[in-house]
C-alpha positions in Angstrom: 4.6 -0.7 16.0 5.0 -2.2 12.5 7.7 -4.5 11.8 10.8 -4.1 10.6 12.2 -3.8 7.5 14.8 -6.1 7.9 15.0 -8.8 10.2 15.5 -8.3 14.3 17.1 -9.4 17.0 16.8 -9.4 20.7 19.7 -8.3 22.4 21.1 -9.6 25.8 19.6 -8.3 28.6 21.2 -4.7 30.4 21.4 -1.2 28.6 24.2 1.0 28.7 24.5 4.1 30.6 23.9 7.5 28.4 26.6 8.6 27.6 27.4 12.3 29.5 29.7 13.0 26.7 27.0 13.7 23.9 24.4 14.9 26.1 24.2 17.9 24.0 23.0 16.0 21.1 19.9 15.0 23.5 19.3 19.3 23.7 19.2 19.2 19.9 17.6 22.5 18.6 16.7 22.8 15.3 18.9 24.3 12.9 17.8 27.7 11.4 16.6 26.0 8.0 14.0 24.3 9.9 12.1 28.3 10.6 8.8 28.8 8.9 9.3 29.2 5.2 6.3 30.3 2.5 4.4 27.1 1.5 6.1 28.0 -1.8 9.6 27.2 -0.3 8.6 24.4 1.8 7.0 22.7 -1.1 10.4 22.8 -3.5 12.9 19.9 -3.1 15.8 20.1 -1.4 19.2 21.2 -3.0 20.6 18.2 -2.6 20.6 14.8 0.1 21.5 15.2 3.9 24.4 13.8 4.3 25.2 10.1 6.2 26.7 10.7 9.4 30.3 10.1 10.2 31.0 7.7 13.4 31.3 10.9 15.3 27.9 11.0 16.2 28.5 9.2 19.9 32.4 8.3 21.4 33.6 4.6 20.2 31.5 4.3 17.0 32.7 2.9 13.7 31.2 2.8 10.2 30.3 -1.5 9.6 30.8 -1.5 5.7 30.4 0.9 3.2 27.5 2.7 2.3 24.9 0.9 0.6 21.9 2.6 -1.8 19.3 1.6 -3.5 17.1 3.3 -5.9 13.8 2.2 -7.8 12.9 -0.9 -8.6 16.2 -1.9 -6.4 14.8 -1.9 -3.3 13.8 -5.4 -4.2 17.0 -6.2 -3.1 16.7 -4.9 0.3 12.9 -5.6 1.5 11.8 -7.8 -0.8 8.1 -8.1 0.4 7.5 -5.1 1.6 8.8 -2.9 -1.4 5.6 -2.5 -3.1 4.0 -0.4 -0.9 6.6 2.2 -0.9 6.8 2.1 -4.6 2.9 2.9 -4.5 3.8 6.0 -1.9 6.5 7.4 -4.2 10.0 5.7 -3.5 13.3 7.4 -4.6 16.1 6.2 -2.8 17.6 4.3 0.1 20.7 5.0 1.3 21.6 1.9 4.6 24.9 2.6 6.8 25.3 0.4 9.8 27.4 1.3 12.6 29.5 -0.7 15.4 31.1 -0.5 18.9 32.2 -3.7 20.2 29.1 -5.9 20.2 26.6 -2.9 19.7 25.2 -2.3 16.0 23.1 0.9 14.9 21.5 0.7 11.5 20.4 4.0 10.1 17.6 3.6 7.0 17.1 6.9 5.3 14.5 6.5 2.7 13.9 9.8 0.4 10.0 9.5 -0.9 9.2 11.7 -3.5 7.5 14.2 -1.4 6.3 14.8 1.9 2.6 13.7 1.4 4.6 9.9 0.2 6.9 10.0 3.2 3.8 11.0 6.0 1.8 8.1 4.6 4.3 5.5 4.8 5.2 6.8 8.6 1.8 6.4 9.6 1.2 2.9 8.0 4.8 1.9 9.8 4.5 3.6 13.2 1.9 1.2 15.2 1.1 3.1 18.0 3.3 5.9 18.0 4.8 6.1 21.1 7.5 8.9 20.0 11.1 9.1 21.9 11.2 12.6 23.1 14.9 12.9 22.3 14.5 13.0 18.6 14.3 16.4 17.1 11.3 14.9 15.0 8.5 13.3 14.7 8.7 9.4 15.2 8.0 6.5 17.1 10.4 4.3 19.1 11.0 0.8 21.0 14.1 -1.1 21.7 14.7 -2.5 18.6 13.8 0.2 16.3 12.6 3.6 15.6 10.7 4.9 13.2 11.2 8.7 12.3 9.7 11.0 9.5 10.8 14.5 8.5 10.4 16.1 5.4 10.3 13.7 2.7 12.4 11.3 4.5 10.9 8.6 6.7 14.2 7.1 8.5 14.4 4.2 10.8 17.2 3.3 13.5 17.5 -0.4 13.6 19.1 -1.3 17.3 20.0 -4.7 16.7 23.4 -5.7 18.6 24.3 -8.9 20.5 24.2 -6.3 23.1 22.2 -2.7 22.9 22.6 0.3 22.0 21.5 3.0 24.1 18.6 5.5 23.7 21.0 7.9 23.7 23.3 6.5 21.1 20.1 5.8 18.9 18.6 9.0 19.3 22.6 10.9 18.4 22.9 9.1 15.5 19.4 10.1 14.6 19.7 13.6 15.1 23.1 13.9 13.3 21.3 12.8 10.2 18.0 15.0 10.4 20.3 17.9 11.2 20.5 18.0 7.5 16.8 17.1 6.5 14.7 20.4 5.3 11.1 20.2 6.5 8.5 20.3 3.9 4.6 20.7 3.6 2.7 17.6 3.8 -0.5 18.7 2.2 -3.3 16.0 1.9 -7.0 15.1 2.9 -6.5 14.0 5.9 -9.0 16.6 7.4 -11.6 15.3 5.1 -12.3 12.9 7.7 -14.7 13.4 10.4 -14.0 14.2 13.4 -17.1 12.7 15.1 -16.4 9.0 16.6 -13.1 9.0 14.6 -11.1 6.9 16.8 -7.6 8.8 17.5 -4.5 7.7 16.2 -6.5 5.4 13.7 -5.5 8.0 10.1 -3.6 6.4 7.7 -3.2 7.3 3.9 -3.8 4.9 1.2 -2.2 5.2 -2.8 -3.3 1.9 -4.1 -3.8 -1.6 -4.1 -1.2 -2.3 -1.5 -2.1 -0.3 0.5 -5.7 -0.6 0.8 -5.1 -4.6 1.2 -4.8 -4.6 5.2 -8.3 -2.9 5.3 -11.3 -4.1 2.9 -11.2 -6.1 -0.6 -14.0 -4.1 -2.7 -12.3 -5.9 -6.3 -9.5 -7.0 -8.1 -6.8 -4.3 -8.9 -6.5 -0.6 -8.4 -10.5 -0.5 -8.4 -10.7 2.6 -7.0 -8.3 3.8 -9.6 -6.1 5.7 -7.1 -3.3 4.5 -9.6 -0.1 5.5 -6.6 -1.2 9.4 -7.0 -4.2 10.1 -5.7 -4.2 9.7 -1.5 -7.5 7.9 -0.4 -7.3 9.1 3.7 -9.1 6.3 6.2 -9.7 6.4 9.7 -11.2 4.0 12.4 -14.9 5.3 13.7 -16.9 4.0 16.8 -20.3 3.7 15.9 -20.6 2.2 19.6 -18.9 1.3 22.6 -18.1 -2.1 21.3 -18.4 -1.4 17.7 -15.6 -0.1 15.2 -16.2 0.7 11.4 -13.8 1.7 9.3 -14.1 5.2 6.7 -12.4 5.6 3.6 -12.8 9.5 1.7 -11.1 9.8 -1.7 -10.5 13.1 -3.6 -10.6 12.9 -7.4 -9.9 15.6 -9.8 -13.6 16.4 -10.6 -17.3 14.9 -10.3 -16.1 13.4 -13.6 -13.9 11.2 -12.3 -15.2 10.2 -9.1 -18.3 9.6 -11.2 -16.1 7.0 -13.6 -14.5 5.6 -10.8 -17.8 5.4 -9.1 -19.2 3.5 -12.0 -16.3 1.4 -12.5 -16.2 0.4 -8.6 -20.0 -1.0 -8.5 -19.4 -2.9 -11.8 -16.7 -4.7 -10.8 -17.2 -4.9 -7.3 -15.7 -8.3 -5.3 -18.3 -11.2 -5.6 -18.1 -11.5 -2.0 -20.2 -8.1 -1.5 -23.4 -8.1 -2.2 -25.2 -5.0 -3.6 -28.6 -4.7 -1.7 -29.9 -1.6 -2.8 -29.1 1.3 -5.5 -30.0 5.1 -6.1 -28.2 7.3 -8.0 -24.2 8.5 -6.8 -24.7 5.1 -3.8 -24.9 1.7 -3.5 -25.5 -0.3 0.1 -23.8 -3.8 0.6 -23.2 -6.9 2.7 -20.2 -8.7 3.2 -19.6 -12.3 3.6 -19.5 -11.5 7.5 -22.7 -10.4 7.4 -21.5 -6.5 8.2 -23.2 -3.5 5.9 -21.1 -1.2 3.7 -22.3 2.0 1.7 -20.4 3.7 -1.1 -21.7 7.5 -2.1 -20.5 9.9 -4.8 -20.5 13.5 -3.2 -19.0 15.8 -5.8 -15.7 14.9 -6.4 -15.1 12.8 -3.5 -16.2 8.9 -3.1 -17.3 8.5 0.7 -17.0 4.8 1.9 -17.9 2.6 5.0 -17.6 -0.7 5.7 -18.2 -3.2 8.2 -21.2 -1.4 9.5 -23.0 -3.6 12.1 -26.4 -1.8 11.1 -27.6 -1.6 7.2 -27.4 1.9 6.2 -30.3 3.9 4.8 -30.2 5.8 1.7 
């Protein structure tokens, strides 16, 4: 999975039994807020902020220091390169309270995103492969050192980082004791835009900008697709054979106006390292300095892109 946000470290070897005393927590049922709700309800913000966990979570634990928060531009202080791309999602706070029992440290990270559209994308650009620890009542992805967990507009990790571990079972406890508290929400965004034809599973992720675009393609300098950290651009992995993988990007704009401007704006400024090999009108075919193909088309509102095509495209 994706790396921390802080920095890790391995354990001595052993795991501690589960403990038989907060096996119950393991049988966590959802609490009655979490019941279908009108979209209407699920889309409004909670009253207020689930609350941190008291030690009580697991026998033996002990808050380590007090509660620490960041909010905004703050969270600088905290992951300092790697803040940027949840500012693009829609950052709003952090609240960080480590835990202790004898040489065993839990970690929890509760970030609130603005909404649950920000807090799904930054899950899926954190989770890896999601390989999800069934004792969490929610949707996440686990190893020893870390899991990553996303409900509502929170996305939460545990950070298992003692001299000697914690177990699953006091990870998942303390996890549970905080999204006890956590509303669920809508997550509404384009991720069915994509299709579903060779679309590689487990491959979506969402984009809101620069940042978050870097990992996959360069197409110019900037926000050049002008998604400007509110409009979610949704890409996905696609086979176009057994031993060939492309990559699809579909962005929703407001109108045909816009994706027409953006349009516009992306082919005149376009990375000098692509080069445009032939034009009609709403699409442009390039090559990249790999030699792979890459077509860009204007289909109403939406801008339809893919890149490192092995065959040139035909338009």
């Amino acid at each position: 999975m994706s790396g921390s946000d802080g920095p890790r470290r391995k354990g001595r070897a052993g795991k501690l039994a589960a403990l038989a005393a907060f096996a119950g927590l393991l049988a966590y049922a959802a609490p009655a807020s979490m019941s279908a709700v009108g979209p209407l309800a699920a889309r409004q913000k909670p009253a207020g902020p689930p609350a941190i966990p008291d030690p009580g979570f697991a026998p033996g634990w002990a808050k380590a220091g007090a509660l620490r928060t960041f909010a905004g531009q703050d969270l600088f202080n905290q992951i300092d390169g790697g803040a940027e791309l949840f500012l693009e999602f829609g950052f709003a706070k952090l609240r960080l309270q480590a835990y202790a029992r004898d040489k065993a440290e839990l970690t929890l990270n509760a970030y609130e995103m603005e909404s649950a559209e920000s807090a799904l994308g930054i899950y899926l650009t954190k989770m890896g492969r999601e390989t999800p620890f069934p004792e969490i009542a929610a949707r996440n992805s686990g190893e020893e050192v870390q899991v990553t967990i996303l409900k509502g507009r929170y996305f939460v990790q545990v950070d298992n980082l003692g001299n000697v571990p914690a177990s699953k079972a006091e990870a998942a406890a303390l996890a549970n004791s905080f999204l006890a508290g956590v509303a669920e929400e809508s997550a509404p965004t384009p991720l069915d835009l994509l299709p579903a034809e060779g679309k590689v599973p487990g491959s979506e992720r969402l984009i809101r900008g620069p940042y978050g675009l870097q990992p996959y393609f360069t197409f110019g300098e900037g926000d050049v697709l002008q998604l400007g950290g509110k409009i979610f651009c949704v890409v996905a992995n696609y086979r176009e054979r057994p031993d060939a993988v492309s990559i699809r990007f579909i962005i929703p704009y407001a109108g045909e106006a816009q994706a027409g401007s953006v349009y516009d704006n992306l082919l005149a400024n376009l990375d000098p390292y692509l080069k445009v090999l032939e034009t009609r009108e709403g699409a442009f075919v390039f090559e990249d300095h790999r030699g792979k193909f890459g077509i860009v088309e204007r289909q109403g509102s939406n801008l339809d892109i893919r890149v490192g095509l092995d065959l040139r495209p035909k338009i």
